[in-house]
BANU-480059 format. One record per residue: x, y, z of N, C-alpha, C in turn. Coordinates in steps of 0.001 Angstrom, whole numbers, always signed. Atoms other than C-alpha are relative to their C-alpha. Layout:
<rs>
<r <X,Y,Z>,<X,Y,Z>,<X,Y,Z>>
...
</rs>
This chain:
<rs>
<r <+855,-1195,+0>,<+0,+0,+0>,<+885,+1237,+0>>
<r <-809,-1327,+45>,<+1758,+3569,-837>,<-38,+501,+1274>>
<r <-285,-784,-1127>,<+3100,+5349,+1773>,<+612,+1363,-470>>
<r <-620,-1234,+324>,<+4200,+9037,+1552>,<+1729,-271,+1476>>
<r <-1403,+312,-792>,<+7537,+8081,+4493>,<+1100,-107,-943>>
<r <-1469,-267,+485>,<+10991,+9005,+3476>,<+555,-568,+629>>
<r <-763,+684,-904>,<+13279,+6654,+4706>,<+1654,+197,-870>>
<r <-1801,-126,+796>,<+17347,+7357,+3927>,<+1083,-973,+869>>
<r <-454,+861,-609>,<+19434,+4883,+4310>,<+1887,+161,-34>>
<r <-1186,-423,+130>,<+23065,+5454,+5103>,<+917,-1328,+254>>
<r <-727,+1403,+24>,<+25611,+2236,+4523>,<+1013,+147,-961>>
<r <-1435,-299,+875>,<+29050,+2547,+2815>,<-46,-1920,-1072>>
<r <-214,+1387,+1067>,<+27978,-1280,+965>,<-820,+471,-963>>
<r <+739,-715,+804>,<+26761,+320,-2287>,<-1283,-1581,-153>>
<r <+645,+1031,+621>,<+25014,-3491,-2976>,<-1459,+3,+1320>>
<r <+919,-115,-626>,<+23183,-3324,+184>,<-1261,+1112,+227>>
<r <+768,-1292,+523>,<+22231,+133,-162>,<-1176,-275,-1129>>
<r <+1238,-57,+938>,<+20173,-548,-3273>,<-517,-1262,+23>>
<r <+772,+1705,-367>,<+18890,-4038,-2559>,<-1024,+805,+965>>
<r <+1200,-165,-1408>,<+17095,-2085,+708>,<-927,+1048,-893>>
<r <+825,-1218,+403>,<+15919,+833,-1528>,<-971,-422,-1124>>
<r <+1317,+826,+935>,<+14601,-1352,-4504>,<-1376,-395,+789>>
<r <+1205,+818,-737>,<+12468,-3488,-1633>,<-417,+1212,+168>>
<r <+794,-1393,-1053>,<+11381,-278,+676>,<-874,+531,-1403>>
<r <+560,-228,+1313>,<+10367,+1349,-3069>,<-1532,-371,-257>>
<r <+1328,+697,+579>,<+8377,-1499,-4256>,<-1066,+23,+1376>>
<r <+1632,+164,-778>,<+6374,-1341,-1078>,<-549,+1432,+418>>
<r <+715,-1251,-11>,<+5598,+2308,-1445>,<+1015,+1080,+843>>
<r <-1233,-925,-339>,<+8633,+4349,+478>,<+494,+824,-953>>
<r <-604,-967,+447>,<+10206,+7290,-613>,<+1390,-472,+485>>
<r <-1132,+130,-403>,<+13950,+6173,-382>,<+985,+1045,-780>>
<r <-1440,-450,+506>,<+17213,+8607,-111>,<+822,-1040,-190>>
<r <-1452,+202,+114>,<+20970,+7221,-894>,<+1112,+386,+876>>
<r <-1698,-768,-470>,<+24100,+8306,+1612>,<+886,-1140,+230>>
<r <-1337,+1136,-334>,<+27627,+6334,+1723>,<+642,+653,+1487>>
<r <-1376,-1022,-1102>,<+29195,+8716,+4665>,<-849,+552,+783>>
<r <+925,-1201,-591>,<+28282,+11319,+6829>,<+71,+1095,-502>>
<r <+405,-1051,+1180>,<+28871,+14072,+4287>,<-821,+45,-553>>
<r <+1307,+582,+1069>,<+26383,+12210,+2298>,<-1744,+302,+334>>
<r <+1052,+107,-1170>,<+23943,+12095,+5181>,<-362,+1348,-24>>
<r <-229,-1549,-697>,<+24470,+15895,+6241>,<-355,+613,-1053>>
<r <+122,-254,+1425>,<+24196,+16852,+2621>,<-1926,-16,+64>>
<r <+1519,-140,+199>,<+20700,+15514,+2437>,<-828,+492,+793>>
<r <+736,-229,-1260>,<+19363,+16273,+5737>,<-28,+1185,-114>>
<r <+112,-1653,-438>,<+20198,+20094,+5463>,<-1089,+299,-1230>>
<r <+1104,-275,+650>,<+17279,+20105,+2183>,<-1033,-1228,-334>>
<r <+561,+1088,+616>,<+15634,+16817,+2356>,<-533,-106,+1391>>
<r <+604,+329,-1325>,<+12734,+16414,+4903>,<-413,-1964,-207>>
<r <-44,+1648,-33>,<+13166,+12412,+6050>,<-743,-415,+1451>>
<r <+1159,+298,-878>,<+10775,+10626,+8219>,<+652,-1299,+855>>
<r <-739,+1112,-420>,<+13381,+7854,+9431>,<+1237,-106,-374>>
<r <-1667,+209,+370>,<+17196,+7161,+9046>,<-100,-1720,+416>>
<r <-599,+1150,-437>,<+18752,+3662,+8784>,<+1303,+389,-117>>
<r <-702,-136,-210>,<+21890,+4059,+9775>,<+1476,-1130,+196>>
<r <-1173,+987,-119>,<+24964,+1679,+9626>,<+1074,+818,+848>>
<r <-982,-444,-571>,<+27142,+1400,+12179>,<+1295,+211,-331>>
<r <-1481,-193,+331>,<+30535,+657,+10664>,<-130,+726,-1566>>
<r <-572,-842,+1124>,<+31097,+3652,+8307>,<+948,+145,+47>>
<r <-1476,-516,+139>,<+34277,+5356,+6681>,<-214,+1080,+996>>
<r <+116,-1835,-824>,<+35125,+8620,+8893>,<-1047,-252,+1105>>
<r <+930,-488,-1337>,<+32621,+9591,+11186>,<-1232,-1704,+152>>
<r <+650,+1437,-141>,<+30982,+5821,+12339>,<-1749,+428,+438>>
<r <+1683,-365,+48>,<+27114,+5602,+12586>,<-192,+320,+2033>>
<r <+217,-438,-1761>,<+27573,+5874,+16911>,<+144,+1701,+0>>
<r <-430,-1718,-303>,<+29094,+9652,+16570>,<-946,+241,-643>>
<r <+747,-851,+1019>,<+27058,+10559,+13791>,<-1846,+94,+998>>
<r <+912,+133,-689>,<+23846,+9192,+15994>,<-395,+1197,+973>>
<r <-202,-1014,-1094>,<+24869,+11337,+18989>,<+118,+998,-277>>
<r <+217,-1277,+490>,<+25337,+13998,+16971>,<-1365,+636,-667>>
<r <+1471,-215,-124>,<+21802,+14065,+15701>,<-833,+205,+1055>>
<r <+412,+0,-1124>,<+20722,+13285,+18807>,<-138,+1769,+1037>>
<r <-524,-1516,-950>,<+22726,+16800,+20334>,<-872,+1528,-941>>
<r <+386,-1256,+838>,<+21377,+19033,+17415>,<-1610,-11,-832>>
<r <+1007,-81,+125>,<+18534,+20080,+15487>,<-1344,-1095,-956>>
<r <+747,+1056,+845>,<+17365,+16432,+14125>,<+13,-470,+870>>
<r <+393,+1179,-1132>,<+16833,+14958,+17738>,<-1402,-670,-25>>
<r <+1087,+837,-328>,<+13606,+13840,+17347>,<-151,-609,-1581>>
<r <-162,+1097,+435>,<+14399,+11871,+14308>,<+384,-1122,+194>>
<r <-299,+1097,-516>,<+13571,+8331,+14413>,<+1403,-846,-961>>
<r <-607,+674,+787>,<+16719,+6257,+14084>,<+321,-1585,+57>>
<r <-37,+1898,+51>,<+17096,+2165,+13050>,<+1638,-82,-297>>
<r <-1275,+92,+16>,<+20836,+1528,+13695>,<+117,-1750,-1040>>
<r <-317,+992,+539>,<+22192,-1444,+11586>,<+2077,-315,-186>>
<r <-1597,+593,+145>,<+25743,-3584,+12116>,<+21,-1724,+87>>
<r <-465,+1414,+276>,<+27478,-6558,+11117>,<+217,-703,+1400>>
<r <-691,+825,-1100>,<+28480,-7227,+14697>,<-1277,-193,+985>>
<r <+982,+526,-1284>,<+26213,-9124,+17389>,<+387,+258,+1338>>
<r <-253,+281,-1409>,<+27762,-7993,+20475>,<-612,+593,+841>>
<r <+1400,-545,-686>,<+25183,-6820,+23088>,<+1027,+1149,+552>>
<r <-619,-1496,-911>,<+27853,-3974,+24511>,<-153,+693,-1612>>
<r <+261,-1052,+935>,<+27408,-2252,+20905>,<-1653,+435,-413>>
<r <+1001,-458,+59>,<+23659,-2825,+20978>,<-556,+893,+1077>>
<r <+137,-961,-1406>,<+23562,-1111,+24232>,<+236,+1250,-508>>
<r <-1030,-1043,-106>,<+26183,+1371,+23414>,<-999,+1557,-1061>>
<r <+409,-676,+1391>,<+23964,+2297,+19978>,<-1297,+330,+719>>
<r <+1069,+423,-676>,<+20753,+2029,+22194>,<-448,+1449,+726>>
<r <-631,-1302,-820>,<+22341,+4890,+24535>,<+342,+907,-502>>
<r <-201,-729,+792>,<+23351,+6697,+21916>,<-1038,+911,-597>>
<r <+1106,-1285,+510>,<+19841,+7941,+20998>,<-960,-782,-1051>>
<r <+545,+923,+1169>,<+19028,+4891,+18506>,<-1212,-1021,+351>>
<r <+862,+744,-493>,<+15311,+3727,+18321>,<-16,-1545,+62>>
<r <+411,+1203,-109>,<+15758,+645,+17500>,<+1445,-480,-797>>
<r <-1278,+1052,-10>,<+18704,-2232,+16540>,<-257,-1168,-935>>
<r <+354,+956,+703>,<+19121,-4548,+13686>,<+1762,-554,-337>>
<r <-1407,+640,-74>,<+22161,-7111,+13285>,<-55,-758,-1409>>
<r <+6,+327,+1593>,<+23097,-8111,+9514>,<+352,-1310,+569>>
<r <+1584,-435,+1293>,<+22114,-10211,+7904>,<-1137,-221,+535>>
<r <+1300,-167,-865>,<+18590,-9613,+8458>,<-617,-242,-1688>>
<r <+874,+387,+773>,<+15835,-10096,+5783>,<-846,+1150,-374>>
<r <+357,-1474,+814>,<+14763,-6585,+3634>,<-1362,-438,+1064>>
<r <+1062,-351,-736>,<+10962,-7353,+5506>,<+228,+394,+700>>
<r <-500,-119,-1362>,<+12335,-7657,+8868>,<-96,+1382,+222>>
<r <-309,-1383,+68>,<+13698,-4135,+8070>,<-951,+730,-272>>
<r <+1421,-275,-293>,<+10551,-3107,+6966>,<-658,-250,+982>>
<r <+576,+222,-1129>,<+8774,-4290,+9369>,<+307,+532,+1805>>
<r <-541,-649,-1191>,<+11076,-3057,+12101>,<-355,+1931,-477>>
<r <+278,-1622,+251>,<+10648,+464,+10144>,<-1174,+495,+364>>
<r <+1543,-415,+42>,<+6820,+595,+10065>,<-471,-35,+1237>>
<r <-154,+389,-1242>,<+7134,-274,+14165>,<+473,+1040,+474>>
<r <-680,-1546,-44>,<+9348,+2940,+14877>,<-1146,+795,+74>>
<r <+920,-1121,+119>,<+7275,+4883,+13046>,<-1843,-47,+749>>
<r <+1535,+73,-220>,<+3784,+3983,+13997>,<+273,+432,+2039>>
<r <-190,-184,-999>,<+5422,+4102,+17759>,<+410,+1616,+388>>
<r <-304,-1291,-2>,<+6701,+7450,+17414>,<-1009,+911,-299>>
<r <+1112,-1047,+384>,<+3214,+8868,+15731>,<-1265,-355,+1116>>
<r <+1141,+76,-1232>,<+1247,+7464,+18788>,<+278,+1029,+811>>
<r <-106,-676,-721>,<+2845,+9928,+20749>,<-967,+1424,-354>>
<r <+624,-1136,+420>,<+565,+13360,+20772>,<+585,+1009,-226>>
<r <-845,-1052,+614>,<+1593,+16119,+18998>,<+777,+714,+1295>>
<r <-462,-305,-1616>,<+2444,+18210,+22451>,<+770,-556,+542>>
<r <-1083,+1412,-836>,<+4625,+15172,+23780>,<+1150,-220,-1235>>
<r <-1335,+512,+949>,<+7086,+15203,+20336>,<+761,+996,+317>>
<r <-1144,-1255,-735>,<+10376,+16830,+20937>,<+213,+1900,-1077>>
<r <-397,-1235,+940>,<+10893,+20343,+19443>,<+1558,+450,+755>>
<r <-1396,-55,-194>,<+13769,+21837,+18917>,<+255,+970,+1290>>
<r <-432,-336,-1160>,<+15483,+23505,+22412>,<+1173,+875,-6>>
<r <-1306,-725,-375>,<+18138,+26243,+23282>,<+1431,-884,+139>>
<r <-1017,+1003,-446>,<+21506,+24594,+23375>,<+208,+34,+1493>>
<r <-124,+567,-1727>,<+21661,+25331,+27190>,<-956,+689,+893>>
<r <+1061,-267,-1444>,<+18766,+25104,+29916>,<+172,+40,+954>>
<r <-72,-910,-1477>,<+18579,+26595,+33012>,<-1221,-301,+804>>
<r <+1166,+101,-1574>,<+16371,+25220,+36124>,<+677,-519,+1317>>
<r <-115,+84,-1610>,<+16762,+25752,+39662>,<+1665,+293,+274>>
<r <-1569,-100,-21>,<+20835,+25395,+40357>,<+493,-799,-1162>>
<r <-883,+444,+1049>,<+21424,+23863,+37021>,<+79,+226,-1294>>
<r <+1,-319,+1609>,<+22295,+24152,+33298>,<+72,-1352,-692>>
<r <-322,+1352,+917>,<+22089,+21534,+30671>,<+540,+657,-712>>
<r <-469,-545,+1389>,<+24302,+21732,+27570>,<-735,-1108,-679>>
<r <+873,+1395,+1133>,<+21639,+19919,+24706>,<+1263,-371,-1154>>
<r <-875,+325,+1593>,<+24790,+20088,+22456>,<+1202,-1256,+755>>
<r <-739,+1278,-561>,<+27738,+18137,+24360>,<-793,-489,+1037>>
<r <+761,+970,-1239>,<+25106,+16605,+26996>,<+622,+168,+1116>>
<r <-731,+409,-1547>,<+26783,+17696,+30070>,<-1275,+837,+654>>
<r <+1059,-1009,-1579>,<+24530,+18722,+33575>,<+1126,+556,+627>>
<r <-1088,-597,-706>,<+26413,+21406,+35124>,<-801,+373,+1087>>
<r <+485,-217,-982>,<+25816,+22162,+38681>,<+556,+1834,+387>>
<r <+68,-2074,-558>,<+25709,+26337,+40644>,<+1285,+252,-548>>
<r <-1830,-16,+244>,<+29807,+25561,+40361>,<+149,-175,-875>>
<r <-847,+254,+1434>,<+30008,+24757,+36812>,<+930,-1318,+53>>
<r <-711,+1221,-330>,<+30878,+21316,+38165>,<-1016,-876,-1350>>
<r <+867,+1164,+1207>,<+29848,+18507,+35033>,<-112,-1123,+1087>>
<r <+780,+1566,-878>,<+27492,+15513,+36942>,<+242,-962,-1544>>
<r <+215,+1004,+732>,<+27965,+12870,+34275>,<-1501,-607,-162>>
<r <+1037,+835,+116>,<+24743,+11303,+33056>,<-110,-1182,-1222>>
<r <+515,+1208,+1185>,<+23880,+7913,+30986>,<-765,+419,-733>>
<r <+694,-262,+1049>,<+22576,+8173,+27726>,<-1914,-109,+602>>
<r <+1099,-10,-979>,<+19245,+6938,+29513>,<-676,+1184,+959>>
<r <+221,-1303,-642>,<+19466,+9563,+32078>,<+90,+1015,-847>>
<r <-192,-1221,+656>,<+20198,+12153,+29676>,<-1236,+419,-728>>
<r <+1098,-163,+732>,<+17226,+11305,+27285>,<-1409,+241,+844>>
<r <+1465,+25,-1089>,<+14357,+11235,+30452>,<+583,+1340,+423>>
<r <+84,-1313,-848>,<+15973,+14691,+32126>,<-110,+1267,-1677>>
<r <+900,-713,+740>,<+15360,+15998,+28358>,<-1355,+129,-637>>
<r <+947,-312,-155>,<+12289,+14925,+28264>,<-1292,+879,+438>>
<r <+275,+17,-882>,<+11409,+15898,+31357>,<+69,+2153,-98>>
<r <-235,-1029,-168>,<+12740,+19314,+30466>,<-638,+1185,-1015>>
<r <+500,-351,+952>,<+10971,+19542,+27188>,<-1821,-4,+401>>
<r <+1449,+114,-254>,<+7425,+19316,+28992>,<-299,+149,+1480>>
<r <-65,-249,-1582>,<+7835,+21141,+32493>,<-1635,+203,+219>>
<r <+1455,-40,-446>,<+4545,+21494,+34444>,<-1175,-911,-410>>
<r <+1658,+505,+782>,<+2779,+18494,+32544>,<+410,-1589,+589>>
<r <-318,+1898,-463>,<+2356,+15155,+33943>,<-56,-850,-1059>>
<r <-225,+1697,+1109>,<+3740,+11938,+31896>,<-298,-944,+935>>
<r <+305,+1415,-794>,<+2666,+8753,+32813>,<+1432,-1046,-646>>
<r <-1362,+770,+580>,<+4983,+5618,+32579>,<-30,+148,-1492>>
<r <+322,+562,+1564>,<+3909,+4724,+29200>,<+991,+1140,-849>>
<r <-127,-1485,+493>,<+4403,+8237,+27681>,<+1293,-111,+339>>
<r <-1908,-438,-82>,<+8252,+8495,+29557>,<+297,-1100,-915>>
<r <-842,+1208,+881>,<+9219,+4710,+27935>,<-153,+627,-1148>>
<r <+158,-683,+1244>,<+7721,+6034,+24565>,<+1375,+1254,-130>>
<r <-998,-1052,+612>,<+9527,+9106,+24519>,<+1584,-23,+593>>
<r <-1409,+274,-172>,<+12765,+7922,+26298>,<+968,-1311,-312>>
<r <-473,+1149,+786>,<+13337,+4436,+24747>,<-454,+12,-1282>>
<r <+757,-529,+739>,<+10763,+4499,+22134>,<+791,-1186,-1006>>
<r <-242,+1394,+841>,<+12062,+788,+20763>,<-1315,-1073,+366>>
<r <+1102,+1210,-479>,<+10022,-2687,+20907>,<+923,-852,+712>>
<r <-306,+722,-421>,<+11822,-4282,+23377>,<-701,-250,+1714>>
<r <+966,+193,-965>,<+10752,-6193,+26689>,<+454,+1233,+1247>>
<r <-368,-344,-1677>,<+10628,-3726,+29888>,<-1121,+15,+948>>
<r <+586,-284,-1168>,<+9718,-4215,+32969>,<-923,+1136,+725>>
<r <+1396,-753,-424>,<+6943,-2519,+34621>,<+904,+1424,+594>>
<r <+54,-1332,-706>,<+8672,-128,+37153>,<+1262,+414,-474>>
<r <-1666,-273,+372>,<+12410,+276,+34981>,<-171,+1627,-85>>
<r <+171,-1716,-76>,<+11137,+4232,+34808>,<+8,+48,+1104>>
<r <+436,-462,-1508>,<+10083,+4438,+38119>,<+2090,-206,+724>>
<r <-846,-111,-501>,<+13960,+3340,+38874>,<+1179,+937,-583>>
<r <-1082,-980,+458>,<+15742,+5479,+36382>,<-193,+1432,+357>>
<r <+408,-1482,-519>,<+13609,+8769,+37650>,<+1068,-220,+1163>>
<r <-546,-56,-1613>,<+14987,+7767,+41080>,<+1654,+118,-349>>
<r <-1076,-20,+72>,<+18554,+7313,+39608>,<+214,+1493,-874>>
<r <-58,-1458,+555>,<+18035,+11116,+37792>,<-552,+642,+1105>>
<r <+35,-535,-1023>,<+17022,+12354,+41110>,<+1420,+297,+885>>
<r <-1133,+218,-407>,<+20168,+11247,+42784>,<+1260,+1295,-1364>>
<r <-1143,-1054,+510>,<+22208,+13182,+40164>,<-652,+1545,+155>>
<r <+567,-2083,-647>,<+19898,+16579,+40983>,<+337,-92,+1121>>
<r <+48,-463,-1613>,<+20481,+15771,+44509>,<-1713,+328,+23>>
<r <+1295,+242,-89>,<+16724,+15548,+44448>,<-721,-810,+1391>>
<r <+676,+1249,-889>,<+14715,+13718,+47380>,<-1328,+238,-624>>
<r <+1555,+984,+275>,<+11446,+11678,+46647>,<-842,+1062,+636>>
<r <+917,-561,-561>,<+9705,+13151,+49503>,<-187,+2170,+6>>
<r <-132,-1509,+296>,<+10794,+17063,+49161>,<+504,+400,-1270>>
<r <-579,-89,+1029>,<+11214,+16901,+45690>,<-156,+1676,-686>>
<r <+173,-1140,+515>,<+12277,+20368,+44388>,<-211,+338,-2090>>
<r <+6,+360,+1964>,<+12414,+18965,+40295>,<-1115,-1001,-552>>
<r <+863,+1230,+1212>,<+10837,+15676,+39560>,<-828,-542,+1111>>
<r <+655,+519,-1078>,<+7596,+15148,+41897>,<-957,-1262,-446>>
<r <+572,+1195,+108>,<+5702,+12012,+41972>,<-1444,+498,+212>>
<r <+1567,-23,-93>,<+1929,+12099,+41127>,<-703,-1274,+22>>
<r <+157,+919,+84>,<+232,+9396,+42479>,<-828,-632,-626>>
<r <+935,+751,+849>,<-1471,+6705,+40643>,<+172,+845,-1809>>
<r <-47,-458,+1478>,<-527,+9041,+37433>,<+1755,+562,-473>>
<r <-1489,+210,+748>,<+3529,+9415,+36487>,<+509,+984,+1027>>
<r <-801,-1097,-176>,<+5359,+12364,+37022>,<+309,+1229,-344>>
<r <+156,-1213,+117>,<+5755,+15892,+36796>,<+1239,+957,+744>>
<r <-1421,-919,-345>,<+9272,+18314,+36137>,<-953,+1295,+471>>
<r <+807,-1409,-622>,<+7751,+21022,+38827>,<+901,+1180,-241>>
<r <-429,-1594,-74>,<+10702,+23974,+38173>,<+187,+716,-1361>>
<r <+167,-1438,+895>,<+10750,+26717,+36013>,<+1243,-506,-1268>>
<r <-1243,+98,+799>,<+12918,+26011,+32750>,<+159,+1027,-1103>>
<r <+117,-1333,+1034>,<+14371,+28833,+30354>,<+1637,-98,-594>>
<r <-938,-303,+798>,<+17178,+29346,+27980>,<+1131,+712,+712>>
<r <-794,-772,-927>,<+20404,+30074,+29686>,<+1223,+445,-942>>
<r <-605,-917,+1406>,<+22877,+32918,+27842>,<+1259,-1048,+301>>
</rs>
């Protein structure tokens, strides 16, 4: 059935490249071409795309940097389907953390890939308009802290960097992109994993608590991230563009 979705697929194997773009094609996709991240960057600055597949082992800039770098700038809320030759669960993590919706390990089967595409997307358009990310100041300002959205650091009153996990990083920009509005679990997994894989019921409920701990936050006097019961959570302080 036609689809109007742009999907660009970036892979330095020219054979694989057009093997995925013939299939995607015939089943109604709009498919770009990139070998690199020039290639990529090229299209992205006049080509509106509705999905990236992304290969991990490129020339130059590898599909992890290039990820994180989308991720930091003004294509973060493009969905992306990472793809590599290698099976080792510390790179599906690594790519996971990186900002990447979802994970595919060659060889895989052109549907599959479809099928993993049309999964993304349909997961990403459940979210309500209001709840998708727009674009953000490179550095926010609430209470005693600053984010940088471009290198990802939390700086504290001192200009001290707290380290945060890709995980933590993606829920305290959530969190920062929708102050005063309560998310429920559902809604944080969606917009801070936003793959099909299995999780556990309360794995939000423990990563808020482990993004508390880096605000210096408590549960019960929470001055950032308060607990609403029976309904999610809610970033209570003031957030604004810091010079």
């Amino acid at each position: 059935m036609p689809t109007s979705d742009h999907i660009l697929i970036v892979d330095d194997d020219r054979e694989i490249r057009e093997l995925l773009a013939a299939y995607l094609r015939k089943n109604g996709f709009t498919v770009s071409l990139a070998a690199d991240a020039r290639q990529l960057r090229a299209l992205l600055e006049d080509t509106p795309v509705d999905l990236l597949v992304l290969d991990l082992m490129l020339p130059g800039e590898d599909g992890l940097s290039l990820c994180r770098a989308l991720r930091a700038g003004r294509h973060q809320a493009l969905p992306i389907l990472m793809l590599t030759a290698r099976d080792e669960e510390a790179d599906r993590i690594l790519g996971l953390e990186m900002g990447a919706d979802d994970y595919l390990t060659k060889p895989f089967a052109a549907r599959e890939l479809m099928a993993r595409i049309q999964a993304v997307l349909r997961r990403t358009r459940m979210l309500p308009p209001n709840l998708r990310v727009a674009e953000s100041a490179p550095l926010l300002r609430f209470g005693d802290w600053r984010l940088d959205t471009t290198a990802r650091h939390l700086l504290d009153a001192d200009g001290t960097m707290v380290a945060l996990s890709g995980a933590e990083y993606r829920l305290l920009r959530v969190l920062l992109d929708h102050p005063q509005r309560i998310l429920n679990r559902d809604q944080l997994l969606n917009l801070t994993q936003g793959r099909g894989v299995e999780i556990f019921d309360r794995s939000i409920d423990l990563l808020v608590s482990r993004l508390r701990q880096r605000l210096r936050d408590g549960a019960r006097t929470a001055r950032y991230i308060k607990t609403v019961r029976n309904e999610g959570y809610v970033f209570c302080a003031t957030v604004e563009p810091a010079p």
